[in-house]
C-alpha positions in Angstrom: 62.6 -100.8 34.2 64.9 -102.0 31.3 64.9 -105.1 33.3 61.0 -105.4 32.8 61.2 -104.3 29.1 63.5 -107.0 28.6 61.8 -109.2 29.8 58.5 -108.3 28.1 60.3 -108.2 25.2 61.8 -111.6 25.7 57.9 -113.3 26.3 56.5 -111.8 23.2 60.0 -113.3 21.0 58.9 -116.7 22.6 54.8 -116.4 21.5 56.2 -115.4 18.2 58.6 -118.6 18.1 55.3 -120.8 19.2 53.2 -119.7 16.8 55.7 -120.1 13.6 56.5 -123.0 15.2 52.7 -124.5 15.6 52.2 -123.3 11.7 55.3 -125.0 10.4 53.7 -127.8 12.2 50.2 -127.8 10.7 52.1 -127.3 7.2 54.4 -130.8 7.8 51.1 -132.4 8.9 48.9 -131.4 6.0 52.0 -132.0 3.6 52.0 -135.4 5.1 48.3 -136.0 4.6 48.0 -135.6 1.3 47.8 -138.4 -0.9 49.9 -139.3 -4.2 47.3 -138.2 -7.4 45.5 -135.6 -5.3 45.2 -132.2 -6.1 48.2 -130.5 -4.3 46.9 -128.7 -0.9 47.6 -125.3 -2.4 45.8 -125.8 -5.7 42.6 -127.2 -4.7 40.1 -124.6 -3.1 39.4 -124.7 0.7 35.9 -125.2 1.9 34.2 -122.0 2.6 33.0 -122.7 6.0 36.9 -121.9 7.0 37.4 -119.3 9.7 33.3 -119.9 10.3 31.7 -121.3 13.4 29.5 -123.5 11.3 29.7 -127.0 9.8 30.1 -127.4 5.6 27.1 -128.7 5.7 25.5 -124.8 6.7 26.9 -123.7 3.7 24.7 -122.7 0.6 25.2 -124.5 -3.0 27.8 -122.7 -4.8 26.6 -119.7 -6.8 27.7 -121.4 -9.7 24.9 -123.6 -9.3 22.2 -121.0 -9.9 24.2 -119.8 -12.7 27.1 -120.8 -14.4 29.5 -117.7 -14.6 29.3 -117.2 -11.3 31.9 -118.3 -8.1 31.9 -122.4 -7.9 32.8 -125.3 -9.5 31.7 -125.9 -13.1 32.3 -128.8 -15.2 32.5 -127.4 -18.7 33.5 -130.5 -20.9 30.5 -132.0 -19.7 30.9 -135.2 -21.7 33.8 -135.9 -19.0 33.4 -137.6 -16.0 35.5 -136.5 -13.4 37.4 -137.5 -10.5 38.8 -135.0 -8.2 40.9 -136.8 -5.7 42.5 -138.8 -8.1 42.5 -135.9 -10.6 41.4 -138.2 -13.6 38.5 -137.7 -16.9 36.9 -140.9 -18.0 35.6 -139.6 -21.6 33.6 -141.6 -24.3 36.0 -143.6 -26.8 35.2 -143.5 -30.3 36.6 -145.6 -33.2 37.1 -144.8 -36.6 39.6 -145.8 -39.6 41.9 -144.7 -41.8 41.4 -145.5 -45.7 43.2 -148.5 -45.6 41.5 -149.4 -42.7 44.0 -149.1 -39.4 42.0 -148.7 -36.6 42.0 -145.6 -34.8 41.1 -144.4 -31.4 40.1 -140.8 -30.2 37.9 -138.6 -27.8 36.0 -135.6 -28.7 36.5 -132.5 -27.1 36.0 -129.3 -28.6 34.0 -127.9 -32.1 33.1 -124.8 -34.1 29.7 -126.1 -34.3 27.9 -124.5 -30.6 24.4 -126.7 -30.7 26.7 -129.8 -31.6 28.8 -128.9 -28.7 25.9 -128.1 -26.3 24.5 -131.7 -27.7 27.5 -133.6 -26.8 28.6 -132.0 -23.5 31.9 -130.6 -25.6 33.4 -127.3 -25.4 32.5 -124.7 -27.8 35.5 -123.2 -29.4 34.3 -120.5 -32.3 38.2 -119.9 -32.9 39.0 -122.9 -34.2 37.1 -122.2 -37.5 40.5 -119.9 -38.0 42.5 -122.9 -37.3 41.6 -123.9 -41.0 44.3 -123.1 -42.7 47.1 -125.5 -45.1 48.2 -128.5 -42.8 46.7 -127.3 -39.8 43.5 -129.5 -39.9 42.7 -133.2 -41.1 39.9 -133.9 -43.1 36.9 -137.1 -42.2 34.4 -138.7 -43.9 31.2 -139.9 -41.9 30.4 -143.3 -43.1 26.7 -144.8 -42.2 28.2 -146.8 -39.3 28.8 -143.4 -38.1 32.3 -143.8 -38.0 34.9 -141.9 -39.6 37.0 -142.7 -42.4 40.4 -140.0 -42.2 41.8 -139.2 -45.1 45.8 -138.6 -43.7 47.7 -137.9 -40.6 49.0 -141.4 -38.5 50.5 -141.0 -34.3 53.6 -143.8 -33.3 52.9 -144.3 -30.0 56.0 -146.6 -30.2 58.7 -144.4 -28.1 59.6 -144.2 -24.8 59.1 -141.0 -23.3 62.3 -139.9 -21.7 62.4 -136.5 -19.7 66.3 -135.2 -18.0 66.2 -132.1 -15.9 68.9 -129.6 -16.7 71.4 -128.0 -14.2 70.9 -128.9 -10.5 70.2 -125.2 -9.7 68.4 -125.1 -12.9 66.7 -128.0 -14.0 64.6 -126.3 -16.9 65.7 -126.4 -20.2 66.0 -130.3 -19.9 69.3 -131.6 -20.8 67.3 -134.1 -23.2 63.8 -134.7 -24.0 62.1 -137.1 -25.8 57.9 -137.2 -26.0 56.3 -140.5 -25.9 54.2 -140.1 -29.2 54.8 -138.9 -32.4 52.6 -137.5 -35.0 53.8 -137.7 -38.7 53.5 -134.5 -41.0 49.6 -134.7 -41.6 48.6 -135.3 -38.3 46.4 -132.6 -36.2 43.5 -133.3 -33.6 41.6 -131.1 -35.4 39.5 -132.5 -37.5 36.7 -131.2 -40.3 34.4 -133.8 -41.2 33.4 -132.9 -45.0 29.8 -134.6 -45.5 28.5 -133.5 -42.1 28.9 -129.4 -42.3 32.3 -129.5 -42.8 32.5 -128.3 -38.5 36.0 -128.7 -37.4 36.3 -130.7 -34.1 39.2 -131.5 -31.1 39.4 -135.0 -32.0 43.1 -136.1 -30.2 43.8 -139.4 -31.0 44.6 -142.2 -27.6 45.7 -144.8 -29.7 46.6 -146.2 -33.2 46.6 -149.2 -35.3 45.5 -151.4 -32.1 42.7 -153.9 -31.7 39.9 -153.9 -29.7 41.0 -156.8 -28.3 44.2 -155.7 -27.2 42.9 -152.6 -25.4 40.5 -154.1 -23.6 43.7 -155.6 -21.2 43.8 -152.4 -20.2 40.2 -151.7 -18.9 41.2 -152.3 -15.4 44.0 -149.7 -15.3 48.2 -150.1 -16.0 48.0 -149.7 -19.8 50.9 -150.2 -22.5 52.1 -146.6 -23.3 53.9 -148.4 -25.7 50.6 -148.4 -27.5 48.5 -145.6 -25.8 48.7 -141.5 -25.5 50.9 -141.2 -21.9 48.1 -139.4 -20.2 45.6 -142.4 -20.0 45.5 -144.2 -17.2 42.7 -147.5 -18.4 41.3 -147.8 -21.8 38.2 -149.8 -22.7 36.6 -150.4 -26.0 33.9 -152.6 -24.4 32.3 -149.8 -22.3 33.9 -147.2 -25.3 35.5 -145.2 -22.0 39.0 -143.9 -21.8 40.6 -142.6 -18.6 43.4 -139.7 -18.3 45.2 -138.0 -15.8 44.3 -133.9 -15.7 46.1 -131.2 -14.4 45.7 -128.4 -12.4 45.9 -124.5 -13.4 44.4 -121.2 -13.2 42.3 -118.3 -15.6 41.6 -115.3 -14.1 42.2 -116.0 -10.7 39.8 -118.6 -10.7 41.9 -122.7 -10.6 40.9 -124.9 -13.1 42.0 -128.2 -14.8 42.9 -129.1 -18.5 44.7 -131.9 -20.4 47.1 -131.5 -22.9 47.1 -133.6 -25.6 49.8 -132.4 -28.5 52.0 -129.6 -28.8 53.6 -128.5 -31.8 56.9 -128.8 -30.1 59.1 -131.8 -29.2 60.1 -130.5 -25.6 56.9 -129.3 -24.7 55.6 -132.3 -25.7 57.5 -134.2 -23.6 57.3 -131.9 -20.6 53.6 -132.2 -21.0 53.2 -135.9 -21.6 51.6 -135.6 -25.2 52.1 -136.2 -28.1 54.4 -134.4 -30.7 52.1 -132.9 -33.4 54.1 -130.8 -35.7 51.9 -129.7 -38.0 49.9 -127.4 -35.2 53.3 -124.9 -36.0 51.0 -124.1 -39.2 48.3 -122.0 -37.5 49.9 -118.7 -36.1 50.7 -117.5 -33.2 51.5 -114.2 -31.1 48.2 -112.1 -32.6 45.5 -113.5 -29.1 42.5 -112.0 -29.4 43.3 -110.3 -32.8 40.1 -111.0 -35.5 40.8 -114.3 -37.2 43.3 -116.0 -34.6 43.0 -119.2 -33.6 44.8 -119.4 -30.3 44.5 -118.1 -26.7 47.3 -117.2 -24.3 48.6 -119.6 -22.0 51.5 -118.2 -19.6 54.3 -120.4 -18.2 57.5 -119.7 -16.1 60.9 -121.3 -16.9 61.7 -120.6 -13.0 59.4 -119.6 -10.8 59.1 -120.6 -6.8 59.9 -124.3 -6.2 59.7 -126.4 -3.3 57.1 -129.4 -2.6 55.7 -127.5 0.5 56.1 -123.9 -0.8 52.7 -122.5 -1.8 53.9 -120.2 -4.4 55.4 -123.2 -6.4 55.2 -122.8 -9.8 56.6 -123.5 -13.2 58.5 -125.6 -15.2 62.1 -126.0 -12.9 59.7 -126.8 -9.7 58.2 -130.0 -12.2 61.8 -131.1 -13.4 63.3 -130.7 -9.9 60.4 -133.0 -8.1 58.5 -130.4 -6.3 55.2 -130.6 -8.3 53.2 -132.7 -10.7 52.2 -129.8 -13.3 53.8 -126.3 -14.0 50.6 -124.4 -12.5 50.5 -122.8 -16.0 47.9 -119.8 -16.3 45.5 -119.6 -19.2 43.4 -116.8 -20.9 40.1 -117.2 -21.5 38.2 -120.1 -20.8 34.5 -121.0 -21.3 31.7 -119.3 -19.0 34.7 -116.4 -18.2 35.3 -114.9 -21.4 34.4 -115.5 -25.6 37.7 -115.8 -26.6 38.3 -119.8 -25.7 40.2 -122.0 -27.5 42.0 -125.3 -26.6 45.0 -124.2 -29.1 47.1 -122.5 -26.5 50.3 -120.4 -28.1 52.4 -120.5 -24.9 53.9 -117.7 -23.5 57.0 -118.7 -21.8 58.5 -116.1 -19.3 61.6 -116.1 -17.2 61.8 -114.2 -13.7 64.5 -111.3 -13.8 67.4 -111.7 -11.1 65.8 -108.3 -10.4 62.9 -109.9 -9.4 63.9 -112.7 -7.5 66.9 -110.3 -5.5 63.5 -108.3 -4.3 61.5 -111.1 -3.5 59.1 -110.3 -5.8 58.3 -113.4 -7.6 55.7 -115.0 -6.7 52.7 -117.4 -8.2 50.9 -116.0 -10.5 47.4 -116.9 -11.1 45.9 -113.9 -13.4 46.8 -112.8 -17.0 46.4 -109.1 -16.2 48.6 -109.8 -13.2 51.0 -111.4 -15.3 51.2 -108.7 -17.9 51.5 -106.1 -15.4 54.9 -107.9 -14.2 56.1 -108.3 -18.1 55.3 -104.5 -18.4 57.4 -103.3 -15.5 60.2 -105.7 -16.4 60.4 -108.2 -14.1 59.2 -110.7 -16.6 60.9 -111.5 -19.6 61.0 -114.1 -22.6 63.8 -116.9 -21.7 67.2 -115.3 -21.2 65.9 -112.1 -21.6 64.1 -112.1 -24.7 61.3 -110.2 -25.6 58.1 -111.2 -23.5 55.9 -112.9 -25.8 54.5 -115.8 -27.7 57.3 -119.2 -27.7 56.1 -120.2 -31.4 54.9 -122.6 -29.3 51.2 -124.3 -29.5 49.9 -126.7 -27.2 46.2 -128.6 -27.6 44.9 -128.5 -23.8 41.2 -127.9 -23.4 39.7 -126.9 -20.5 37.8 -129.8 -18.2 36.6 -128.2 -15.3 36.4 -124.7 -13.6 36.8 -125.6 -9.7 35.7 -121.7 -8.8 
């Protein structure tokens, strides 16, 4: 009897064994198949036949078809044009000047001003009228080319970005970091233009004090970020198009992608491949969805899961140690989810407890109420054990594309 039991036992260890085996299989092969720029295998939504015994092409349109809010992929800067597999916007290019007439080069994304935004296919952001306070906002003049003429605020695309990770075992903070553009003192993306409403916009400048001329080398791709914002990937002043890389992250559950532009601080700027705007540090932070604030949450991890083919990676010591492309950050509201949107993100940096990791409890985190839950029962802190809470840091990412 113990013989057979033994036995039995031994034939059910071995189905076990072939099964793990066949997954970690099927894992290496789909690791393998994806392609350099695509949306990483555990980011992108599966198709929704899966587990069916029909074909996609059974499938219904996505809910989100019939009406926006609902499950399915939604392009909300509709201005953008984007591509999915290589996880790129192409956006319009506009050009405008400053006084003395240096050239300058910028997208629009965002305003305060809702039939403007529904006009243009840009985001509608009613927080960012509370963004107007002292050296948090440019002012524009529209002249009858319909071109803008700004009064201050100048980006040296000049440096070299230059990125280090930290310890081996952990790679976030970087031992150095150095972002690849720099705004002076009086330069925000936001923008008001004074003889046309005075509506603030999300006007991120691509490039400065370059000709038209000069750009246009770049239409066909491999650009000089020696003279361009680090997240474009062609520029073209003849078909007024610009090209950037986006990345991946979630809001609510739901994935989504976003570019980020500036960030009031030098790290972040450099981890995110923007450009180093310090006069965003005048709008406040740490008050969300308090009347009059300006910002939105957005929720990163100093050292959550790593690994290239672990699908809980996330955070900032899986992107300095190689495993990912982006952080997987987690946002608040976004358009067509909730009212609260706005690109101004005041980052809320968190930090796994030993606790935590000793249990095996951390994990990705795609939800803010999720998030919060873990921050209330201590297993998430602020860096080092700090207070969970707002960084003092804000980052300009707005929202492209929901992809559920």
């Amino acid at each position: 009897m113990r013989s057979k039991l033994q036995s039995s036992r031994s034939a059910a260890l071995l189905s076990v064994i072939f099964v793990f085996t066949l997954l970690v299989a099927a894992v290496s092969v789909a690791a393998q198949e994806s392609t350099p720029g695509s949306p990483e295998p555990n980011n992108n939504p599966p198709a929704s036949n899966i587990g069916t015994d029909i074909g996609t092409t059974y499938q219904g349109p996505a809910p989100s078809g019939f009406q926006k809010e609902l499950v399915g992929p939604v392009k909300l800067l509709r201005a953008a044009t984007v591509d999915l597999d290589a996880m790129t916007m192409t956006l319009p290019l506009y050009h405008g000047q400053m006084a003395d007439g240096t050239l300058v080069w910028y997208i629009l994304t965002d305003t305060t001003d809702a039939a403007n935004a529904a006009a243009l296919g840009l985001n509608h952001s009613a927080k960012l009228a509370y963004a107007d306070v002292p050296g948090a906002v440019r002012s524009a003049t529209l002249e009858q080319d319909l071109t803008l003429t700004f009064k201050a605020g100048t980006v040296d695309f000049s440096p070299e970005r230059i990125i280090k990770p930290g310890l081996v075992d952990a790679p976030f903070p970087p031992a150095s970091a150095q972002p690849g553009s720099v705004g002076d003192s009086d330069y925000s993306p936001l923008v008001r233009i004074e003889n046309a409403g005075g509506q603030i916009y999300n006007a991120p400048i691509i490039a400065f004090g370059v000709d038209a001329e000069t750009l246009s080398t770049f239409c066909t791709g491999t650009p000089d970020y020696g003279m361009v914002h680090d997240r474009v990937t062609s520029i073209c002043p003849d078909s007024a198009t610009v090209t950037l890389k986006v990345v991946a992250g979630f809001s609510f559950a739901r994935p989504v992608i976003y570019v980020s532009f500036e960030a009031s601080d030098p790290v972040a700027a450099t981890l995110e491949e923007s450009t180093f705007a310090p006069a965003l540090a005048n709008v406040h932070v740490g008050s969300d969805d308090g009347a009059f604030s300006a910002v939105e949450r957005l929720f990163s991890f100093a050292n959550g899961p790593t690994g290239a083919d672990n699908p809980q990676r996330q955070g900032l010591n899986s992107v300095l140690d190689g495993s990912g492309t982006g952080p997987l950050n987690v946002f608040g509201g976004v358009p067509t989810i909730a009212l609260d949107y706005s690109p101004l993100w005041d980052m809320n940096l968190s930090e796994w407890t030993q606790e935590s990791v000793d249990k095996s409890y951390r994990s990705r985190m795609i939800d803010e109420f999720q998030i919060l839950a873990m921050a209330e029962g201590g297993f998430l802190t602020g860096p080092k054990g700090a207070a969970f809470g707002s960084s003092g840091i804000i980052i300009n990412c707005p929202i492209i594309m929901r992809l559920l």
